[in-house]
C-alpha positions as CSV (number, residue, x, y, z in Angstrom):
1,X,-14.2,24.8,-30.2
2,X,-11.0,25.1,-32.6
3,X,-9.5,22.3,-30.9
4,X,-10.5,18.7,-28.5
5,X,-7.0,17.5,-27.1
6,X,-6.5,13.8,-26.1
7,X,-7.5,14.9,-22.7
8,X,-10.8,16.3,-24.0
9,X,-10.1,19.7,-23.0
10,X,-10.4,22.7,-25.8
11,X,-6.7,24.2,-24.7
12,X,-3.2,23.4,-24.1
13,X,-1.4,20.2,-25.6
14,X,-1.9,16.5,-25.9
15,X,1.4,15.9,-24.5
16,X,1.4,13.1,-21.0
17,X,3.0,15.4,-18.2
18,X,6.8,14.1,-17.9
19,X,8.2,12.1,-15.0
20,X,10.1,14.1,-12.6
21,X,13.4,13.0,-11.2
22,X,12.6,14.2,-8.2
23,X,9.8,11.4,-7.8
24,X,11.3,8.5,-9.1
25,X,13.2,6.8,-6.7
26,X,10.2,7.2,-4.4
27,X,8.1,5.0,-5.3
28,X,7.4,0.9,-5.4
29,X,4.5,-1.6,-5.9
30,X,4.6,-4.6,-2.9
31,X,5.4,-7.6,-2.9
32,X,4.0,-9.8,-6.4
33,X,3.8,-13.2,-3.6
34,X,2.6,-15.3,-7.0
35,X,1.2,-18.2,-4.7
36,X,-1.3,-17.6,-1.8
37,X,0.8,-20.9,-0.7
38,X,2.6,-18.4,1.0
39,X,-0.1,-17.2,3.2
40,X,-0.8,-18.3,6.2
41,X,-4.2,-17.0,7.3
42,X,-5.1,-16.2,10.8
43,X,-8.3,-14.8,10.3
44,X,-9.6,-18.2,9.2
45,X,-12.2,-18.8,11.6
46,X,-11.8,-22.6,10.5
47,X,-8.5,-22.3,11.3
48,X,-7.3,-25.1,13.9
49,X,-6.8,-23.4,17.8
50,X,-3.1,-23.5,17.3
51,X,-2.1,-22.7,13.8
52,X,0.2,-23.6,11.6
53,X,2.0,-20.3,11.7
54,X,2.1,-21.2,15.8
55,X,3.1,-24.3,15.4
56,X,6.1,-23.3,13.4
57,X,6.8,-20.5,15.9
58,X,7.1,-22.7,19.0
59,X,9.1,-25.1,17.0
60,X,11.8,-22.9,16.8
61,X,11.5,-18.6,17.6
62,X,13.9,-17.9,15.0
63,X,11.1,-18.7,12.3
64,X,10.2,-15.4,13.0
65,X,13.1,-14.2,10.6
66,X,10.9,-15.5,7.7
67,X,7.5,-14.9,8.9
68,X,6.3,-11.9,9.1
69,X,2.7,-10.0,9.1
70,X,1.2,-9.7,5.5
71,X,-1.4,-6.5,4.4
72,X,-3.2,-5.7,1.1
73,X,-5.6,-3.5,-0.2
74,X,-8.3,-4.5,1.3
75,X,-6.8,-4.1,4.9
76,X,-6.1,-0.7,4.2
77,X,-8.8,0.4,2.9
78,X,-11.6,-1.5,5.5
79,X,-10.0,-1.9,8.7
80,X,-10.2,1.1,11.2
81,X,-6.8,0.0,12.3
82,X,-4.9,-1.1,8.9
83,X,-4.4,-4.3,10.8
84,X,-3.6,-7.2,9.2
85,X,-5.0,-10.9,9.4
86,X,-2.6,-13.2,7.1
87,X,1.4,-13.7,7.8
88,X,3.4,-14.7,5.1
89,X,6.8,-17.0,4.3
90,X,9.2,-14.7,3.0
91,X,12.8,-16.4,1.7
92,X,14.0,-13.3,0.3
93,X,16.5,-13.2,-2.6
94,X,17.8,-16.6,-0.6
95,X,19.3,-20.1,-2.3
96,X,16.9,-23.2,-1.7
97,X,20.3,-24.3,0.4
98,X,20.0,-21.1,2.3
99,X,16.2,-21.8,2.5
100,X,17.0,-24.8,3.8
101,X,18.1,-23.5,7.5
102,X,14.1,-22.9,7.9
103,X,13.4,-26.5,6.6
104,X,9.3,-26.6,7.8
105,X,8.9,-23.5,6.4
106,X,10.3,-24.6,3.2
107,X,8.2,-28.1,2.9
108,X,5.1,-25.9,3.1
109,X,5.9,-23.7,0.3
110,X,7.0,-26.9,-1.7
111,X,4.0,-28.3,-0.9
112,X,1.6,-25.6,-1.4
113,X,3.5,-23.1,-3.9
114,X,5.2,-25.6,-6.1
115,X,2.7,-27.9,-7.7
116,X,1.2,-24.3,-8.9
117,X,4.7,-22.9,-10.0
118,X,5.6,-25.6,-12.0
119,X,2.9,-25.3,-14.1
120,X,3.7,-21.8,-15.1
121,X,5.3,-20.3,-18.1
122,X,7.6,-18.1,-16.6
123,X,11.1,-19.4,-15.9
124,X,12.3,-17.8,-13.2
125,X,8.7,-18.5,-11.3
126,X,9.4,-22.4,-11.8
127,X,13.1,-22.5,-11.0
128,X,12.9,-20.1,-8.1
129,X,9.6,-21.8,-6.8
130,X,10.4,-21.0,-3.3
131,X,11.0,-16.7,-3.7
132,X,7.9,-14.5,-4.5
133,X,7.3,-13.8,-7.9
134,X,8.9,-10.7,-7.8
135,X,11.5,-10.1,-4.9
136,X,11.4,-6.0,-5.1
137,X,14.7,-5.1,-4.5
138,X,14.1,-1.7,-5.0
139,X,11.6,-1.7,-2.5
140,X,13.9,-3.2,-0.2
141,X,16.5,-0.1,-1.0
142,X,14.1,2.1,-0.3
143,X,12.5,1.0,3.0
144,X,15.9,1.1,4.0
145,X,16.6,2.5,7.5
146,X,12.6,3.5,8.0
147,X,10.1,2.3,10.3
148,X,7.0,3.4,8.2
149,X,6.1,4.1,4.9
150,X,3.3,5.2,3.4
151,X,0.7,3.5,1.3
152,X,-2.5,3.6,-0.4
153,X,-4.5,1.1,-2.3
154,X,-4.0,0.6,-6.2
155,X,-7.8,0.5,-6.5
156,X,-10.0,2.5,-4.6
157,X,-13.0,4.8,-4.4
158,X,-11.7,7.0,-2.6
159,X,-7.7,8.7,-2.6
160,X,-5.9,8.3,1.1
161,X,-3.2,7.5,2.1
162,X,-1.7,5.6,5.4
163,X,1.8,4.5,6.9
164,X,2.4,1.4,7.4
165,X,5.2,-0.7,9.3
166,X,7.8,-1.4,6.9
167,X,8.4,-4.6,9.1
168,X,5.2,-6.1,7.4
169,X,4.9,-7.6,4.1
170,X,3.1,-5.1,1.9
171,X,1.4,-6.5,-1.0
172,X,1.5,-5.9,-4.6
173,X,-2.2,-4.3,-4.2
174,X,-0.1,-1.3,-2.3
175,X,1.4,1.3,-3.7
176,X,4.5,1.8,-1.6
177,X,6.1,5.6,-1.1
178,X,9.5,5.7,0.8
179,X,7.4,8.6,3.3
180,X,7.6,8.6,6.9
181,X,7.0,12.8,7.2
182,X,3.6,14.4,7.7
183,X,4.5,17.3,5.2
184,X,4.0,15.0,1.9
185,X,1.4,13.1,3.5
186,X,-0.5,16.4,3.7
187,X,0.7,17.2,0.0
188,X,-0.8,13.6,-1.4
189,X,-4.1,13.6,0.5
190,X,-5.0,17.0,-0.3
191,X,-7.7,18.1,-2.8
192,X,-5.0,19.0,-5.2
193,X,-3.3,15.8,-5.8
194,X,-6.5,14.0,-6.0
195,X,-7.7,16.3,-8.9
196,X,-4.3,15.3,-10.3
197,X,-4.5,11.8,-9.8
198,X,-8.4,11.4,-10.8
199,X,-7.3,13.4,-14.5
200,X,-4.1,11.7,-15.1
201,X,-4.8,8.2,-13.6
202,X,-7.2,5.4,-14.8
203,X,-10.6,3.7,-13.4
204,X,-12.1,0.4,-13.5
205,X,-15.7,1.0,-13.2
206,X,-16.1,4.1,-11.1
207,X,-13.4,3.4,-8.8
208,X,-9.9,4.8,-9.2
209,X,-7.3,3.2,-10.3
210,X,-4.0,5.1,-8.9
211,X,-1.1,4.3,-11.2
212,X,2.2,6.0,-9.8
213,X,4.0,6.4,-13.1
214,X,0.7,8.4,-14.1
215,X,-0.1,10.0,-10.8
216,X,3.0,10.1,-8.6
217,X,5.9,10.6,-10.6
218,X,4.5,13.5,-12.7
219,X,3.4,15.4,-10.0
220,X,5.0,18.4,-9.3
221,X,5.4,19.3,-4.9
222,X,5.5,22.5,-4.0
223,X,8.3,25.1,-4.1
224,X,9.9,24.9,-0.7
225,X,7.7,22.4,0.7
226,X,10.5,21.1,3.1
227,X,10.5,24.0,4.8
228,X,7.5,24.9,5.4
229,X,6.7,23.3,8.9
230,X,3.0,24.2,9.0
231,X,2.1,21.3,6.8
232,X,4.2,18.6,8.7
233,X,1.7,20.3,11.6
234,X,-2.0,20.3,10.0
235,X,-1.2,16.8,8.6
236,X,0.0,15.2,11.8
237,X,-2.8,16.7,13.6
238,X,-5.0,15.5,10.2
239,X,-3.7,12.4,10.4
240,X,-4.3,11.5,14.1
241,X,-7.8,12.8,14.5
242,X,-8.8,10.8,11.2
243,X,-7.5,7.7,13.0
244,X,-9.2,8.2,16.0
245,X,-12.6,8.7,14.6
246,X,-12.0,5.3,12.6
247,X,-11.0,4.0,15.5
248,X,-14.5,5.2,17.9
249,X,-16.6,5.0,14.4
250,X,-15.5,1.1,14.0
251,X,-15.4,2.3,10.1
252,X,-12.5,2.0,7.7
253,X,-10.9,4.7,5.5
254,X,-13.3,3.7,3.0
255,X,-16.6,4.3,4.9
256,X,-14.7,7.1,6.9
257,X,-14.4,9.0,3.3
258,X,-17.9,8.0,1.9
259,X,-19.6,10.0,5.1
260,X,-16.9,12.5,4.3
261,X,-17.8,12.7,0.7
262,X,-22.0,12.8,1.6
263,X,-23.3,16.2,2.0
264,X,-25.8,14.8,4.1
265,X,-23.7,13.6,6.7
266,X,-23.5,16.5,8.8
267,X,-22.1,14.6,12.6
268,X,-19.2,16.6,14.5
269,X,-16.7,14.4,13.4
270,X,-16.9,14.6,9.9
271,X,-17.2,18.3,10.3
272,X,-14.0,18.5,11.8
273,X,-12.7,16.1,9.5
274,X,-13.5,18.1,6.4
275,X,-12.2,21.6,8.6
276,X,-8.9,20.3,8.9
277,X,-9.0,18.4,4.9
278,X,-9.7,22.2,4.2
279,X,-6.7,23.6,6.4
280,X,-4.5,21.1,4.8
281,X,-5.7,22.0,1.2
């Protein structure tokens, strides 16, 4: 060939495709905690009958203000639900005075968060102990006045995508799109944005590695997607029927795509599962 580009193809340019307005205020990575001391985890089966997340609870029901549920990756991808099993201590962008109205919840994360913090280099992670590493106040802005959004892992085998309560604390292993509607659901799990993804993104080992500012915000949507109602349709009827089989299957959206992905797997299910990926494509 004449020509090998940076993208080891024998045409077009070496130029990275540029980042679209459109996309960029779509977009966040969860919350960077910086401290498991934040965790409480009630999936522990060592874990005392009442726990301390209970304890703190029945102390006083306003606790629930800054405790909430807490989901990563691993949830996401594994769990036939996308349940969680961990809550978290979330002060927010607050004061330690104003952390101080919550003051049990506060002598656990001085206790358990702390000791760590103070041994790192970062300033703001030793002076503001008590707040995640990174706050996201951007993610904040953009969960604004939604219910759901929707997610998918950083690192994965497979691409999908899921909502998720915007109530929960969603970790930094989530990538975080301000979605609630079917018709860009359909446009990010089809075959197309995968390709996409898989050429622009990064691995680490075989799995992929989806990096928004690679993957996301370069990638163009349809002309006149919004109106087009038929893909709101096929992927609210994808999207339910895929979590119904996960559901009766007892597998997670990992397993759920590695039958999908086997040509061997030929059950009724995962027949209909790849009609309507097809539909939606």
């Amino acid at each position: 060939v004449d020509t090998i580009t940076t993208y080891l193809v024998a045409h077009t340019g070496d130029d990275d495709p540029r980042k679209l307005s459109e996309n960029g205020n779509l977009r966040s990575e969860g919350f960077k905690i910086a401290s498991n001391g934040f965790l409480f985890d009630d999936g522990d089966e060592r874990a005392s009958p009442l726990s301390e997340k209970d304890r703190l609870l029945g102390l006083n029901p306003e606790y629930e203000q800054i405790i909430r549920p807490y989901i990563g990756g691993d949830e996401l991808n594994d769990d036939p639900e996308q349940r969680y099993h961990r809550w978290a201590i979330n002060f927010g962008r607050m004061s330690e005075e104003e952390a101080g109205a919550w003051p049990e919840a506060l002598d656990i994360v001085r206790r358990k968060v702390k000791p760590y913090r103070d041994g790192v280099k970062r300033d703001a992670h030793r002076l503001r102990w008590w707040q995640y590493g990174e706050t996201r106040p951007g993610l904040l802005e953009g969960l604004r006045g939604k219910t759901r959004a929707l997610c998918n892992s950083r690192l994965s085998e497979y691409l999908f995508f899921a909502f998720l309560p915007t109530s929960w604390i969603l970790s930094e292993r989530l990538n975080v799109f301000f979605v609630e509607d079917y018709a860009r659901f359909s446009i990010l799990q089809s075959r197309v944005h995968e390709l996409w993804a898989r050429f622009f993104g990064s691995t680490l080992e075989d799995r992929l590695l989806y990096t928004p500012t690679d993957c996301f915000e370069t990638f163009p949507f349809p002309t006149g997607w919004r109106s087009h109602t038929k893909l709101n349709e096929v992927g609210k009827e994808y999207y339910a029927f895929r979590a119904g089989l996960m559901i009766q299957s007892k597998h997670g959206l990992t397993e759920t795509y590695s039958r999908f992905h086997n040509k061997s797997k030929d059950d009724a299910d995962i027949r209909r599962l790849r009609e309507l990926h097809a539909t939606l494509d």
